[in-house]
N, C-alpha and C positions, 0 to 999 in steps of 0.2 A: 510512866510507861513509855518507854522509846516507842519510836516507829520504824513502820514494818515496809518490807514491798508487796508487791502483790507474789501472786505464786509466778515461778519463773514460766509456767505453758502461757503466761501473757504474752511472752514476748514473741512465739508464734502465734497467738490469737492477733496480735496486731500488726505483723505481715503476711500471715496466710491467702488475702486474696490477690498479693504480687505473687506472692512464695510460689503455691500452687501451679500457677500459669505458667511461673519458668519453669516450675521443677519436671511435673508431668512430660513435657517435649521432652526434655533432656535426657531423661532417663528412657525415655521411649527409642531415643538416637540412639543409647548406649543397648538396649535389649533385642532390637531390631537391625541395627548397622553389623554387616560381619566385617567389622575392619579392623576390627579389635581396640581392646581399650585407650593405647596410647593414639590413637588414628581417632576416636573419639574424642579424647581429651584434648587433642589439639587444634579440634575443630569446636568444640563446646567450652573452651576455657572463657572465653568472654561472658557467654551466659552465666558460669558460676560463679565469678567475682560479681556478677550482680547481684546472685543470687548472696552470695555472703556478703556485699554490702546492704541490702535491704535485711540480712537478720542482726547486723552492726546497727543499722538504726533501729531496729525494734527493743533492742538490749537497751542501748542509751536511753530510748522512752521510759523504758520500766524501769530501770536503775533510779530515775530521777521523780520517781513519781511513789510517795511513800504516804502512809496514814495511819494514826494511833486513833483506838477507840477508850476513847477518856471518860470521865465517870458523868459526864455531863452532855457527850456527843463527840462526833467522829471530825475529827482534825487533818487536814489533806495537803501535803506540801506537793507542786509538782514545779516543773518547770529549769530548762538551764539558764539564761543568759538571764530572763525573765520568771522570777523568784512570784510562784500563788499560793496565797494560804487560804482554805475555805475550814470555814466551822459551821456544823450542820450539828444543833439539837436534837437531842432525841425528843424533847416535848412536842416541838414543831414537826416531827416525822407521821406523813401518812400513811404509806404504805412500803413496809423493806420486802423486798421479794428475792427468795433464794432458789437458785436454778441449777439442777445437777443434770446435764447432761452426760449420755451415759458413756462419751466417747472422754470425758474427764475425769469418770471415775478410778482408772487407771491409776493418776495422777493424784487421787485423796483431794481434789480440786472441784469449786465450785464456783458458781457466778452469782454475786451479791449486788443488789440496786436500791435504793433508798429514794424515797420520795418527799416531798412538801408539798404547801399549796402555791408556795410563789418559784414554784419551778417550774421551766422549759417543759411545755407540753408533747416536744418531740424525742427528746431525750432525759435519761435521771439526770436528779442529781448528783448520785455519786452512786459511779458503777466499776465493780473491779474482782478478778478472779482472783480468788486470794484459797487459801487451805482451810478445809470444811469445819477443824474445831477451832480456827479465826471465828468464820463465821457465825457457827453457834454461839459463838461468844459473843459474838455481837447483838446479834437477833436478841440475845437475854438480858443484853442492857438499854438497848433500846423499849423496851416493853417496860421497866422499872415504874417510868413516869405514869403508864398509864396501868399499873395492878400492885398497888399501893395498901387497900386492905384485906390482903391475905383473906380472901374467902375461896375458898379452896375448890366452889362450885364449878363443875366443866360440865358444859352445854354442847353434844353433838349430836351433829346431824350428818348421816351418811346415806342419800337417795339410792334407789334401786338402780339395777341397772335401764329398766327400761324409759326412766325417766332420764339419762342419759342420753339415753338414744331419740327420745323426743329433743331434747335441748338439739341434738344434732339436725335434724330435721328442719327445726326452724330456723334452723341458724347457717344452715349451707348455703354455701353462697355457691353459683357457675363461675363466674369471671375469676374466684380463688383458684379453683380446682386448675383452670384452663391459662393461669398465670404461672402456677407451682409445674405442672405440665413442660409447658414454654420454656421456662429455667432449666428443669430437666433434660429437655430434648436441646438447650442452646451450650448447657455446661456440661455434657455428655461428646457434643461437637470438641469442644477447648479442651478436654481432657483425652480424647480417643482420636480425635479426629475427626475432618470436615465429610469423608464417607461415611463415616459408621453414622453421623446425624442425617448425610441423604439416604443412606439404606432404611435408618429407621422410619421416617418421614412417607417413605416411596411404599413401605406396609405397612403402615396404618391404613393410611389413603387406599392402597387396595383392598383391606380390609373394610373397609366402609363402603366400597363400591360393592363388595361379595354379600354383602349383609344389607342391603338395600330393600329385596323383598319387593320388587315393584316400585319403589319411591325414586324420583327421579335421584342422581346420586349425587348432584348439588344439597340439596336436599336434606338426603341421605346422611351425607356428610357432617354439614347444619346441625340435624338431629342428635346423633351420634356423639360430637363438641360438645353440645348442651347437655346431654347429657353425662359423657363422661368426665367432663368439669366439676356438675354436679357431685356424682358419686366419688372423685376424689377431693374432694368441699367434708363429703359428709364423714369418710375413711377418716380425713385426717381430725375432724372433730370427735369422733367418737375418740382416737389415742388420746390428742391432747386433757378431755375428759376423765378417764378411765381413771376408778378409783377415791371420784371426787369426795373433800370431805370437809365440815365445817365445824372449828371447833371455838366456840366461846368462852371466856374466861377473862372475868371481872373486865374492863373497857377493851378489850382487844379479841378480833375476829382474825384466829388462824385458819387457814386456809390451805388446801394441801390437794394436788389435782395431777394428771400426767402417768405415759410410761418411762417412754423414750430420755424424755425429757421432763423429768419430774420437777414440781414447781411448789411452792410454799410461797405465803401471803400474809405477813403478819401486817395487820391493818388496823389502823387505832379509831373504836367508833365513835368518838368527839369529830372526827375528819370526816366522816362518812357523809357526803351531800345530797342523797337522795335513795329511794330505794324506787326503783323503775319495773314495773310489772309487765310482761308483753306477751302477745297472743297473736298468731297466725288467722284468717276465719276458720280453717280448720281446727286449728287447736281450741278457740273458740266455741265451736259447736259444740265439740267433745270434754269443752269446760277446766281444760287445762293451762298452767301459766309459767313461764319462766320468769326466772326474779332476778335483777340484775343491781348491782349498788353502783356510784360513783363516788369513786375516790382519787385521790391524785396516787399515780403510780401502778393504779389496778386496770389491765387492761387496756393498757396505752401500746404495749408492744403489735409487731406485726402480726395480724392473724390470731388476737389473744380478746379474749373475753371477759366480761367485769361480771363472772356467774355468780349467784350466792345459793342462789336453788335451781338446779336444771329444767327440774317439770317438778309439778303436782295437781292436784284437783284446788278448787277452788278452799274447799276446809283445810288440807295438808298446807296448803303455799297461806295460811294467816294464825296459822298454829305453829308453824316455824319461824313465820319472821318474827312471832310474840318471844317465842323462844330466844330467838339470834341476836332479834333489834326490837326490842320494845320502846324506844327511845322514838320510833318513828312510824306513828300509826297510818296503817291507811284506813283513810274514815271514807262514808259514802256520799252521795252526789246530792249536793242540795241545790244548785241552781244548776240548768242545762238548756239545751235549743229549745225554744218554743214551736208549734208549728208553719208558723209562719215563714221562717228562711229555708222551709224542708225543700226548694227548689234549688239550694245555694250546694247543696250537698250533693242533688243527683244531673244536675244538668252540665258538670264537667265530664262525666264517665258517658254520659246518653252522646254528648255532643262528640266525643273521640269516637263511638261506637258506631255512630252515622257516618264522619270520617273516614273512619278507614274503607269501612262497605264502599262508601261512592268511589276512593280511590282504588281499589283494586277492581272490584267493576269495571270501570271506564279501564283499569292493565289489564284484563281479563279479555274486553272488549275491543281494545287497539291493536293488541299483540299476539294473534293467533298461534305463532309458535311456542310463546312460552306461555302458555294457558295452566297447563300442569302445575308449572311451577307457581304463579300467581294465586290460582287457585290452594295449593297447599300452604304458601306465606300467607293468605288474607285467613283461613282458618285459624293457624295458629298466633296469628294478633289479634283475632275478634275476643279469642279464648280468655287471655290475662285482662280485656278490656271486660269483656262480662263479667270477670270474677272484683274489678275495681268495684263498677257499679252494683256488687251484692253487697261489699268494704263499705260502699259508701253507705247503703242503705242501712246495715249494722252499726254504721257511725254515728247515724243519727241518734239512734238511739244508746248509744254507750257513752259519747262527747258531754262532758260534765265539769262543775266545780265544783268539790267540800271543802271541810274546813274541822280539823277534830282536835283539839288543845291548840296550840301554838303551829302546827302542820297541817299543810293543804294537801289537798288530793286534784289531780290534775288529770281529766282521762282526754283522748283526743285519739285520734288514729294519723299515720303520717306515711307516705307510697302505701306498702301492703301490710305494713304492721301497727296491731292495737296495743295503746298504750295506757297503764293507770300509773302513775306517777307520786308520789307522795313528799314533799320537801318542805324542811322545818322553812319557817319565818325567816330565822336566821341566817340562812342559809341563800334567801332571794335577795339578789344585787338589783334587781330593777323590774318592774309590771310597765308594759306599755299596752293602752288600749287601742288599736288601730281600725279604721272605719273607712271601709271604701263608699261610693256613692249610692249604690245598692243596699248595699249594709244600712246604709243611713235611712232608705225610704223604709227596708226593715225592721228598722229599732232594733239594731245588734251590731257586734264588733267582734273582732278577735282580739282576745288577752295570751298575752305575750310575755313570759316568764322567764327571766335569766338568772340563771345561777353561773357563780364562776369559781373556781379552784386553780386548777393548772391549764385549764381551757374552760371554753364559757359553754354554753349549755342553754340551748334554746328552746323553750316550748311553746308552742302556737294551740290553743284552746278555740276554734273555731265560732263563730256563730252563734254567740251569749247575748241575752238581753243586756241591753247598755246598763239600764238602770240597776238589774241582778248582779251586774259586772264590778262595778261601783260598791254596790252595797259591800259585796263579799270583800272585796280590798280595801275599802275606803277607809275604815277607821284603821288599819292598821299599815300596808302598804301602799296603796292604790296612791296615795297623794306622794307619791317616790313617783309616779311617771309623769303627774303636773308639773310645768314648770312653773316657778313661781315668778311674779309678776314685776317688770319693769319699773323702776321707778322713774319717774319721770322730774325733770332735771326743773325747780321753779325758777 
């Protein structure tokens, strides 16, 4: 089989954010200036030889960078002066991820990524927009190794919508929304103009001062951020979601998610490292669970999630995963906190909560002018400090270890979110038992669990009786975090 290039819209995928920057002014010169075109052209000819030498270098990149999908795994020459060959197995692949954006479809063009576990955690291994029935073609050879005996059984799971919209919930982030925002409002500046970004800026900002309501309009403002951070957090998770679906078939979890940007997952579950359960205390109360896997490639992107179930109740999320991954049970809690370190748990959240009181108190009390305002910030930091220490108190009792075949079950809670955790034997690179001096007069430690793939994976199990600690690892890992002993030289 020769080899191919990618599709030729690469070569604008990899000048587009020079490209862009000059092209916009330019043409903005040309649509706005009445001096007419040759009066333009002879003031912007610099600019475009830039502009067509940066699409001269995109050409020679893609020209030189070509890949044949062979019956054993994908074969990658790139390079001019300096000549690279990479071979990437399909055995070894954890996760290929296909991406159709909808501004490529035009183009019969998509975005293909391939994964391992001894690949770069920040980037694939092998990423390239190539033409959609390449693609497919690929996708169906890579899967070979792992659906070998033709059983023809397909397992799918397609969630409601409303358990989508849960997944969205707990999973918005403010800082996303108010980041995506920011981009917005600084690349709206680069492309329109450095006005059009003060005009936009200068109503918002009055808008927030109109919509105040009595609140001081710092404040106001504050509010308003967090919030619409938030609900652009949640906007864009409910799209990226929309549609979500899981399809099983003999070792391989297809995965298929997205509008805009519609996204597919083939993911081989020999790869799969762990299956991650998590819970809000809201969601919590209301006994609901998002179920997350880790695999190398799934979920590594910007603003991308490693979902396998959005939401469910406690019966749907262990009747799906038997369905999806039986391979990896979550079993229940057989050793967990005794009562005696139940002080370890609640006197971090009491002692911030005392904290902050004294400290705005005493701003409350030194700074007569801005009372208002002190007063509204000490409210709304008492607020998440209360809700820790309800976390913490639910932590106590949810923080555990099992142990069910060959896979452990791992619960712990870490900032605001509950965790139940389930990861094969095989899958743990190292148990460390770690014991502060406190810990010690308590007879307990934290067990410390790594898993590594394409990045390592750390779980902290808080406040275990040493000896229950031990027990549950000992015969099998637990002597992987002793070192062993010195010999001493006679």
């Amino acid at each position: 089989m020769e080899y191919k290039h990618a599709h030729p819209i690469n070569i604008l995928e990899n000048t587009s954010r020079f490209f862009l920057l000059l092209l916009f002014p330019v043409l903005r010169g040309l649509l706005l200036s009445g001096a007419g075109f040759a009066a333009w052209l002879a003031g912007a000819w610099f600019d475009l030889m830039i502009i067509a030498g940066i699409v001269g270098l995109g050409f020679v990149s893609w020209y030189f960078y070509t890949y044949r999908a062979g019956e054993d795994g994908i074969y990658v020459h790139k390079g001019i002066l300096l000549k690279q060959v990479r071979f990437i197995p399909y055995a070894r692949l954890a996760t290929v991820t296909l991406e159709k954006p909808f501004y490529l479809a035009p183009f019969r063009a998509v975005r293909l990524k391939a994964d391992t576990d001894a690949g770069n955690a920040a980037i694939s291994d092998f990423s390239i927009t190539m033409r959609r029935n390449d693609a497919l073609a690929l996708i169906a050879k890579s899967q070979v190794p792992f659906q070998q005996h033709n059983a023809g059984l397909r397992r799918v799971y397609h969630p409601r919508g409303l358990y989508v919209a849960i997944l969205s919930l707990l999973t918005s982030n403010t800082l996303t929304g108010v980041l995506f925002f920011s981009a917005f409002i600084s690349q709206s500046g680069n492309l329109l103009g450095q006005e059009f970004e003060d005009r936009l800026v200068d109503s918002l900002t009055s808008l927030a001062k109109i919509l105040a309501f009595g609140i001081p309009p710092v404040a106001a403002i504050l509010a308003y951020i967090i919030l619409g951070g938030w609900l652009i957090s949640f906007v864009m998770n409910l799209i990226r979601h929309k549609g979500f679906t899981v399809v099983r078939k003999e070792d391989v979890l297809d995965i298929s998610t997205g509008i805009f940007v519609p996204r597919r997952y083939s993911i081989a579950v020999r790869r799969v490292n762990l299956i991650e359960l998590r819970q809000s205390l809201t969601t919590k109360l209301f006994g609901f669970y998002s179920v997350f896997i880790h695999s190398s490639g799934y979920g590594k992107q910007k603003n991308e999630l490693s979902v396998l179930i959005p939401a469910a109740d406690e019966f749907e999320a262990h009747r799906n995963l038997k369905m999806l991954l039986p391979e990896i049970p979550v079993g229940h809690k057989q050793v967990k906190p005794r009562l005696r370190p139940l002080s370890r748990f609640l006197i971090p959240p009491l002692g911030f909560i005392l904290g902050l009181f004294v400290f705005f108190f005493l701003c409350y009390w030194l700074f007569e002018a801005f009372r208002e305002i002190f007063l509204f910030v000490g409210i709304m930091a008492e607020l998440p400090a209360l809700w820790w220490l309800l976390l913490k108190i639910v932590s106590f009792f949810h923080t555990g270890i099992g142990k069910k075949g060959d896979v452990y079950t791992l619960s712990y809670t870490y900032a605001f979110v509950i965790f139940t955790i389930a990861v094969p034997a095989r899958r743990i690179s190292k148990v460390m038992f770690r014991q502060s001096l406190f810990q010690k007069m308590a007879d307990c430690c934290d067990v410390i669990v790594y898993s590594y793939a394409e990045g390592k994976k750390r779980m902290v199990v808080p406040n275990i009786n040493t000896q229950d600690a031990h027990e549950m690892f000992g015969t099998d890992i637990g002597r992987m975090a002793k070192k062993p002993p010195k010999k001493r030289n006679k």
